[in-house]
C-alpha positions in Angstrom: -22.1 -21.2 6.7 -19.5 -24.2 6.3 -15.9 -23.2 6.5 -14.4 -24.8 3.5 -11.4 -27.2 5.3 -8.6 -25.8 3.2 -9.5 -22.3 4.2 -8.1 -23.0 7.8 -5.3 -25.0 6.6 -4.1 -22.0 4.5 -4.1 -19.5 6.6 -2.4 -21.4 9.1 0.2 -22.3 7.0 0.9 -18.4 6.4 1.1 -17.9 10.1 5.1 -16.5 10.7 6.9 -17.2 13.8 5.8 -13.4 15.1 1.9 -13.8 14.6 2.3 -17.5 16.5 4.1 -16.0 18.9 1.4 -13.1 19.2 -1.7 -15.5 19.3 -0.7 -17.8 22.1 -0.3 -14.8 23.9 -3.4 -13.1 23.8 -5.0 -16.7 24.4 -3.5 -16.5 27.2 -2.3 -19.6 29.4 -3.5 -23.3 30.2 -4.3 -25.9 27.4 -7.2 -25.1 25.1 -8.7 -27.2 22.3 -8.5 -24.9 19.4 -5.1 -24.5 19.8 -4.3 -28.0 20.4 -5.9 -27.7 16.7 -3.7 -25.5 15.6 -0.7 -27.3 16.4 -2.3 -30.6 14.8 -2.8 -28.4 11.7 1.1 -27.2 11.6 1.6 -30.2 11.5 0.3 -31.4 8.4 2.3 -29.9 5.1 -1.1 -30.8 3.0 -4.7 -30.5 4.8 -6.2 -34.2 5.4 -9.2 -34.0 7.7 -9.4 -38.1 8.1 -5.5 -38.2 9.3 -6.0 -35.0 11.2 -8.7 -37.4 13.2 -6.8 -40.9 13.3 -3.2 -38.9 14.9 -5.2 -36.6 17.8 -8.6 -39.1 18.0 -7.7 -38.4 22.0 -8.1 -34.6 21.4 -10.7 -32.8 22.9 -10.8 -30.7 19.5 -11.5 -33.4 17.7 -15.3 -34.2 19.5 -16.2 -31.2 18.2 -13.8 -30.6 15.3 -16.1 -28.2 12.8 -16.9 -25.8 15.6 -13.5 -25.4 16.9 -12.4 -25.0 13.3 -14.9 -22.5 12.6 -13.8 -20.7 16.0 -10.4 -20.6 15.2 -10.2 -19.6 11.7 -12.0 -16.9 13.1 -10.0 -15.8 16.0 -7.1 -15.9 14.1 -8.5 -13.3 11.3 -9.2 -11.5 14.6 -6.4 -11.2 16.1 -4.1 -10.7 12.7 -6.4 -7.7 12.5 -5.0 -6.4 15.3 -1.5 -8.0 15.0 -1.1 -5.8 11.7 -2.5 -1.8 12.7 0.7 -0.5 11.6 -0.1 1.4 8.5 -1.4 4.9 8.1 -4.4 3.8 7.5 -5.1 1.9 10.5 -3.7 4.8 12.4 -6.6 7.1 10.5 -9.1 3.9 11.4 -8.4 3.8 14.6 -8.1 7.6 15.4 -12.1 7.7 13.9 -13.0 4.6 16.4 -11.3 6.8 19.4 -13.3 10.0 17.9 -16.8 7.3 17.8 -16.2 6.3 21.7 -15.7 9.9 22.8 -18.7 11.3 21.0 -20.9 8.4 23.1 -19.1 9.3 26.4 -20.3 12.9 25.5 -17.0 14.4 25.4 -16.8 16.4 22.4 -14.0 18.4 22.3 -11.6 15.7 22.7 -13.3 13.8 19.6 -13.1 16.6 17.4 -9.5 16.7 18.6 -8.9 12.8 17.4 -11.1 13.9 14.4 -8.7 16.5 13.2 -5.7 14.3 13.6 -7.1 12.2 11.3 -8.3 14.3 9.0 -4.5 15.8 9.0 -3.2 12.3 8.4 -6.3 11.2 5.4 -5.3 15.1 3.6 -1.5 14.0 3.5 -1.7 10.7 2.0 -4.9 11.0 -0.1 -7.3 8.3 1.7 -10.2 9.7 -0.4 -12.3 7.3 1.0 -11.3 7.7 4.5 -11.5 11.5 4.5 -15.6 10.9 3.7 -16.0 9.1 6.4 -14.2 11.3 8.7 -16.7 14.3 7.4 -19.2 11.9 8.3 -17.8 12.2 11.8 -17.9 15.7 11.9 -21.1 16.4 10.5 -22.7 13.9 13.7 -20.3 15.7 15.3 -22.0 19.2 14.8 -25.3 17.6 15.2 -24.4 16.5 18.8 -22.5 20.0 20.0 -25.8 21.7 20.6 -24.1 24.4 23.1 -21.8 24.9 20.1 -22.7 28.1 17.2 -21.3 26.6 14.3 -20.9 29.3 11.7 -21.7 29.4 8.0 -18.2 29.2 6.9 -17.7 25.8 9.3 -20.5 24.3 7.7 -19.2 25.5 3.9 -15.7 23.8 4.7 -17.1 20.5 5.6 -19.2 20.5 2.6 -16.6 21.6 0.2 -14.4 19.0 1.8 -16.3 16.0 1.3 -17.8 17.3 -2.5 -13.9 17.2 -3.2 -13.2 14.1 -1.6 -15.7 12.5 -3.7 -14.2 14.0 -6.7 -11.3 12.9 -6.1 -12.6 9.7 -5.5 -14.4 8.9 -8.4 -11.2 10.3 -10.4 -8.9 7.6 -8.8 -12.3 4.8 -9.5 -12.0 5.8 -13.5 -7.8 5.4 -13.3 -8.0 1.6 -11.4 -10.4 0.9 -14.1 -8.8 2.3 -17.2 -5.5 0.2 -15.3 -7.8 -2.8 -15.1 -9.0 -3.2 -18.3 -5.6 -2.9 -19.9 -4.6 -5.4 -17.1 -6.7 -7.6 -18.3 -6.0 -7.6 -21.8 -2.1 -8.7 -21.2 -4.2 -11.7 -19.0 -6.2 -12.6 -22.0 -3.5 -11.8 -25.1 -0.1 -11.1 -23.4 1.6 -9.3 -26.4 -0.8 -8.1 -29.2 -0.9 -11.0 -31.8 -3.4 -9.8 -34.5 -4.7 -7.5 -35.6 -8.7 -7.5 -34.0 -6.2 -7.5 -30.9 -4.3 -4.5 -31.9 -7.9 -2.6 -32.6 -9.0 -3.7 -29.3 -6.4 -2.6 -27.3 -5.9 1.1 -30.0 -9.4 1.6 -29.1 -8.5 1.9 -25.3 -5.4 4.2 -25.7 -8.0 6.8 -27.3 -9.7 7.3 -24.5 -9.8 10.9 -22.5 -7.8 9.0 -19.4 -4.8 7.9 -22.0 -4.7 11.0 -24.4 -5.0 13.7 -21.7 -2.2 12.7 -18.4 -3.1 16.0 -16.6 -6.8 14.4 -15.7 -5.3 12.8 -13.2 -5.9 14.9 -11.0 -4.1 12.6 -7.5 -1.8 10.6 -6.8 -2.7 7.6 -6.9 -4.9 8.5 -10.1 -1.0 9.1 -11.7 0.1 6.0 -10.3 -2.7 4.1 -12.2 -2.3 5.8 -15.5 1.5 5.2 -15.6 0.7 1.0 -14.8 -1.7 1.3 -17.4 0.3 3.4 -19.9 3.5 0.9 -19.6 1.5 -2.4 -19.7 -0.3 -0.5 -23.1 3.4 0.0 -24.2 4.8 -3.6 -23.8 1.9 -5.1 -25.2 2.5 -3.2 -28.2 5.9 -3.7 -28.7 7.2 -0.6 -27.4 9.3 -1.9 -24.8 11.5 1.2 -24.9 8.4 3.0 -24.3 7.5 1.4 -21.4 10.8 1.6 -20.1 10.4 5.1 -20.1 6.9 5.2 -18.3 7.9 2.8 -15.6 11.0 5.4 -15.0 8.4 7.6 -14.3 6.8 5.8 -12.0 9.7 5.6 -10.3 10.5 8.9 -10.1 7.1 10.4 -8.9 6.8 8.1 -5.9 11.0 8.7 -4.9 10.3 12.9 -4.9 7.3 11.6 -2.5 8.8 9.6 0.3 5.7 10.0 2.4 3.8 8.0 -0.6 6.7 5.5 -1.3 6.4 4.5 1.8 2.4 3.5 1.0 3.1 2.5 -2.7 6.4 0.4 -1.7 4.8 -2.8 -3.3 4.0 -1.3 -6.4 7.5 0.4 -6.9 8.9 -2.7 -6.2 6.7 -4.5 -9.2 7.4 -1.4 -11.7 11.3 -1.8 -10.8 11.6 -5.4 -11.6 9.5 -4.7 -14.9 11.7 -1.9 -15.9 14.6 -3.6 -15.0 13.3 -6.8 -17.4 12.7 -4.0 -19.7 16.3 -3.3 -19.5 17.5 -6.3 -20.5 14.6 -6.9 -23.8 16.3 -3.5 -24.7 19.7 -4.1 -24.3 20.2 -1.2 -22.5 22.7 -2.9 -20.1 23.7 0.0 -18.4 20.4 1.1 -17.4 19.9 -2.4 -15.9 23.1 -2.0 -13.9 22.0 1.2 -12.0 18.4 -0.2 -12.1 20.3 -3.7 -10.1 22.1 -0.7 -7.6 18.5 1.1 -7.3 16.8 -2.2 -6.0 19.6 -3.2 -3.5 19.5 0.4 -2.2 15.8 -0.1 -0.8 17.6 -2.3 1.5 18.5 1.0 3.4 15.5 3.2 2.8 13.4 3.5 5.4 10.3 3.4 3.5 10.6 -0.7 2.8 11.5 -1.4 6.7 7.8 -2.5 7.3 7.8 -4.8 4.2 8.0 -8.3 5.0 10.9 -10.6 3.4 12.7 -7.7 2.1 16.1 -9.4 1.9 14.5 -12.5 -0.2 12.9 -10.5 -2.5 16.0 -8.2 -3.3 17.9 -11.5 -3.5 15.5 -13.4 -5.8 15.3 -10.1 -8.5 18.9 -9.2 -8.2 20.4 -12.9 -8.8 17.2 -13.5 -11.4 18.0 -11.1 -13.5 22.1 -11.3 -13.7 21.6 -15.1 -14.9 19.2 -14.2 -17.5 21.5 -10.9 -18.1 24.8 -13.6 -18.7 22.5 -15.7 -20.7 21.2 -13.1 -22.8 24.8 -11.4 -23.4 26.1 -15.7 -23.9 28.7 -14.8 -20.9 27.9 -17.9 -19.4 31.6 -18.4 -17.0 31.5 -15.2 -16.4 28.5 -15.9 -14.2 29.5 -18.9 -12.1 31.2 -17.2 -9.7 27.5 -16.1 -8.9 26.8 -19.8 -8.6 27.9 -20.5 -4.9 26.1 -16.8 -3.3 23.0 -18.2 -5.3 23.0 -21.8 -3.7 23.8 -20.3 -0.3 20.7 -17.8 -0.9 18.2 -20.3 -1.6 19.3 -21.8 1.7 19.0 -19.2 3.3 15.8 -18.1 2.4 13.7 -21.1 1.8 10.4 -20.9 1.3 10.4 -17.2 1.6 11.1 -17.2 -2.0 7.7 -18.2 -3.5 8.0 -21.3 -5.3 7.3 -20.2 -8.7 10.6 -18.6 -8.3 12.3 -21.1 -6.9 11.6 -23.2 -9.5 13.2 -20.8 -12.1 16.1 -20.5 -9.8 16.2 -24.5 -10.2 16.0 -24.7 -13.9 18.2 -21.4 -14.8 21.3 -22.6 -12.6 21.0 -26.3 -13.9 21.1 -24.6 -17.8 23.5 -22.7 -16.7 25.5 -25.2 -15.3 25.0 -27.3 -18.7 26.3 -24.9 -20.7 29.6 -24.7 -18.9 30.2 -28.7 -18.9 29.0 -29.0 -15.4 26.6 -31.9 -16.2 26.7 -33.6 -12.8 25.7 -30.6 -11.0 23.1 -29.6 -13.6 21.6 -32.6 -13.0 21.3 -32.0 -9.3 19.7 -29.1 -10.0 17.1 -30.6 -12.6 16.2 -33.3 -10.6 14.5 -30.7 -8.1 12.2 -29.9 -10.4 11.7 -33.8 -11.7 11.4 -34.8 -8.3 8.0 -32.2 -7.5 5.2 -33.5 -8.4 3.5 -30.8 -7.7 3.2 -28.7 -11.3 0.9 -26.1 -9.8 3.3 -23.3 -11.1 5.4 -22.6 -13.9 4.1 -25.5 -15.9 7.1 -24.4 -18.9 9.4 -25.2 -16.9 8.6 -28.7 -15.7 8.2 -29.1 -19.5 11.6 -28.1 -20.5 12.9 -29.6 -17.8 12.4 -32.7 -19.6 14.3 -32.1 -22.6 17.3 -30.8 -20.6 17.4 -33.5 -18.6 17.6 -35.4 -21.9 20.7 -33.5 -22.7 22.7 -33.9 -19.4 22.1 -37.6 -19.4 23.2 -37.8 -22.9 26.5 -35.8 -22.3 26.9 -38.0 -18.8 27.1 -41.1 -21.0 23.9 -42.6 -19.3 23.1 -44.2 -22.8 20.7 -46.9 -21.4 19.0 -44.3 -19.7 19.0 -41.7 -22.4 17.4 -44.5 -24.3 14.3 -44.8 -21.4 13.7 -41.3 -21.6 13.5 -40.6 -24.9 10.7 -42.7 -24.9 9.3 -41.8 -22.1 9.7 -37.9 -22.3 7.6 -37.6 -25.7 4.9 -39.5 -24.1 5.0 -37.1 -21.2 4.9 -34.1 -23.0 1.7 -35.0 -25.4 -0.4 -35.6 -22.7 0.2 -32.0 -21.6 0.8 -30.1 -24.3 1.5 -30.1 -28.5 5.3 -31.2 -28.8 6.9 -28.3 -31.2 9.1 -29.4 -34.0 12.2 -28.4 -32.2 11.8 -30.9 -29.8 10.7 -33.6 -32.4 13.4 -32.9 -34.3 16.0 -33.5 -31.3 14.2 -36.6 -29.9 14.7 -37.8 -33.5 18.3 -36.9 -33.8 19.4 -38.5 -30.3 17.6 -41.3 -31.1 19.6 -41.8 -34.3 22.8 -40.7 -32.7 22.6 -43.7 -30.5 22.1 -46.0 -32.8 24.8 -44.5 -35.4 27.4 -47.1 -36.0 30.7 -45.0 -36.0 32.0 -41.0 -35.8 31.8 -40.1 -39.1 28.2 -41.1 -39.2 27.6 -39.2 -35.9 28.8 -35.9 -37.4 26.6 -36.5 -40.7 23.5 -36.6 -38.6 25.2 -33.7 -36.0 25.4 -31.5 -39.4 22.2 -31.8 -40.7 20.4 -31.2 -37.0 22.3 -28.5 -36.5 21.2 -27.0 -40.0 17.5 -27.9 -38.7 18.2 -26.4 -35.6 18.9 -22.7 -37.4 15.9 -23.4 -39.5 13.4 -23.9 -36.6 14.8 -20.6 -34.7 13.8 -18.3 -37.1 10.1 -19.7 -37.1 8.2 -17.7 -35.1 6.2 -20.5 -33.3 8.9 -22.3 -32.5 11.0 -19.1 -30.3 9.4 -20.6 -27.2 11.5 -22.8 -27.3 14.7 -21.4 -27.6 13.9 -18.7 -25.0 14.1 -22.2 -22.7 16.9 -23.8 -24.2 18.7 -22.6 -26.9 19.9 -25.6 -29.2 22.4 -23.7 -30.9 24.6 -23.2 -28.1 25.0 -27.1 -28.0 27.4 -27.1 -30.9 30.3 -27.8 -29.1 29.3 -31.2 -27.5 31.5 -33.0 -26.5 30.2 -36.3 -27.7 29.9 -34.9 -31.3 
């Protein structure tokens, strides 16, 4: 089969300085083609095939470019595979291979020994479907010890083991579904708009899995009804209530450190959701001690094997205190923030995923426009002017925009101001309906520059303003406003 181009490209690209290090030393010394590829391929920021030729068309690789690609995309998978056998569950796998080689050597006392380990190992952290595969093991396991007398109550063990297993199994199948489909009606609606939606999404929270907790009869069956029970919550509204359900979450896997340590991803997701929970409630001082909670995984033992820790607890923590200030309008009381945030970002790079970055972008330049800043607003605006890549957060290259409107208007950049708001409108209709808010201000800075003295300025500043109240109380138009709030703008001051 063809390897798709962009596949190798890719995962190159998410190679870190540890896993190159790792592969050019299990290939060993002396020059080789496919990783004089992978060096070519570094070296390109997007994948071009007919560049990759015309810069190495001296390469060996290149005479023979789609099988040393297909050689080492492979190798690579290969050798990540081994690069990454640090979890319980390759400890379990690998334990059952160990157990597999013994049994072929004919030494069957040891395997049963590596057998056992594992089973020890599959019974503490629930691995369902690895604990069927090591009574697999067993029962070849009994079939091969001939010399052996197995008794009855041997053979009723194994078989009550497995039968539970697979219990257990299908019980933790019908909890990632029931957290699937409601999953995949936030995809599709989001919050619950109507009311077909609303009968839809009722429907689901009568089933047996929803009404009854206790048939989650696992772990990771609870862990899956409480991700489903909160995303049911916040879709209907009931952000308090899932608030409350993500606390629970939380609080089942700390009393199980053993399982935090497996679940660590998904306790970080459900912390940054209650914590954005927090703030929709106003419950500022559970968002506080949440904020402490997530810097304190910094020193638990149970995230040391997560990659990009430090980023991660950097991009929530500093994420959510800008959009705390904005939501409480505490907007200098947040700037001393500004400097640790820059010097982040810095820091981290492109550790922070750039749908995030991009947010950081646009929040500090808002945030920097609502203090008077506008120079530095507009350094931080013209990051996300300057991509041309909109592959993420397409909002926020839209807003963008109109903010950039703003802080050339309050720069005095009139001729400019006069460019763009021809040119912005234009930009926006060709990727989305413009909504009256932003109409409305195109239509009022248009006027404004062409009003002939003060006291007509503050006629037309009146009446916008006045518009401006109108339009935030319409319920299509809140998008808006969540993105830049025109009422805040009052104070201009060019008005």
């Amino acid at each position: 089969m063809k390897l798709p181009s962009t596949f190798l490209h890719d995962l190159v690209l998410t190679l870190t300085k540890s896993e190159k290090r790792y592969l050019k030393v299990q290939t060993g010394a002396g020059s080789k083609d496919y990783l004089e590829l992978l060096d070519a391929l570094l070296a390109q920021k997007t994948y071009d095939e007919a560049k990759l030729i015309t810069d190495n068309k001296d390469a060996n690789f290149v005479k023979y470019l789609a099988v040393n690609k297909r050689y080492l995309y492979a190798l690579i998978l290969r050798l990540l595979a081994q690069f990454n056998t640090k979890s319980i569950e390759d400890q379990v796998r690998a334990k059952g291979r160990a157990a597999k080689v013994l049994m072929r050597k004919g030494l069957f006392q040891a395997a049963r020994k590596e057998v056992k380990q594992a089973q020890k190992l599959a019974d503490k952290y629930e691995f369902f479907e690895l604990q069927v595969m090591l009574c697999g093991l067993q029962k070849k396991l009994t079939q091969k010890q001939k010399t052996l007398k197995q008794e009855e109550s041997y053979t009723r063990q194994l078989f009550e083991l497995e039968r539970e297993a697979l219990v257990q199994l299908a019980n933790v199948n019908e909890y990632w579904y029931l957290a699937q489909r409601v999953a995949r009606m936030q995809t599709r609606f989001q919050k619950i708009q109507n009311e077909a939606q609303r009968q839809q999404l009722l429907e689901l929270g009568q089933t047996p899995q929803f009404l009854k907790p206790e048939l989650a009869t696992n772990f990771r069956s609870k862990l899956y009804f409480y991700q489903a029970n909160a995303t049911y919550q916040f879709m209907q509204g009931e952000v308090k209530k899932a608030h409350q359900v993500n606390e629970q979450f939380l609080n089942l896997l700390e009393a199980h450190p053993h399982f935090l340590a497996l679940y660590a991803e998904n306790y970080l997701a459900t912390l940054n959701n209650m914590l954005i929970d927090s703030l929709i409630i106003k419950e500022f001082d559970a968002l506080e001690t949440g904020i402490q909670r997530l810097e304190k995984t910094l020193q638990r033992p149970e995230f040391r094997q997560m990659k990009n820790m430090e980023s991660r607890v950097f991009r929530q923590r500093y994420l959510l205190l800008i959009n705390w200030s904005l939501s409480q309008q505490d907007y200098a009381g947040t700037l001393p923030l500004v400097p640790e945030i820059e010097a982040g970002l810095e820091r981290f790079g492109h550790k922070i995923e750039k749908h995030h970055r991009i947010t950081f972008y646009y929040l500090l330049a808002y945030l920097l426009f609502l203090n008077g800043r506008y120079d530095e607003a507009l350094g931080w605006v013209n990051r996300i002017l300057n991509d041309n890549n909109e592959d993420v957060v397409k909002e926020i290259y839209f807003f963008a925009r109109t903010l950039n409107l703003l802080i050339h208007f309050e720069l005095g950049n009139d001729d400019l101001l006069a460019s763009l708001l021809l040119s912005t409108p234009k930009y926006l209709r060709s990727r989305r309906p413009i909504y009256a808010t932003e109409k409305a201000l195109f239509r009022f800075l248009g006027k404004l520059l062409a009003a002939p003295n003060r006291k007509n300025k503050q006629v037309l500043v009146s009446g916008f303003m006045a518009e401006v109240a109108r339009l935030a109380q319409e319920q299509h138009e809140r998008r808006v406003f969540n993105y830049l709030d025109l009422r805040l703008w009052r104070n201009s001051t060019r008005f």
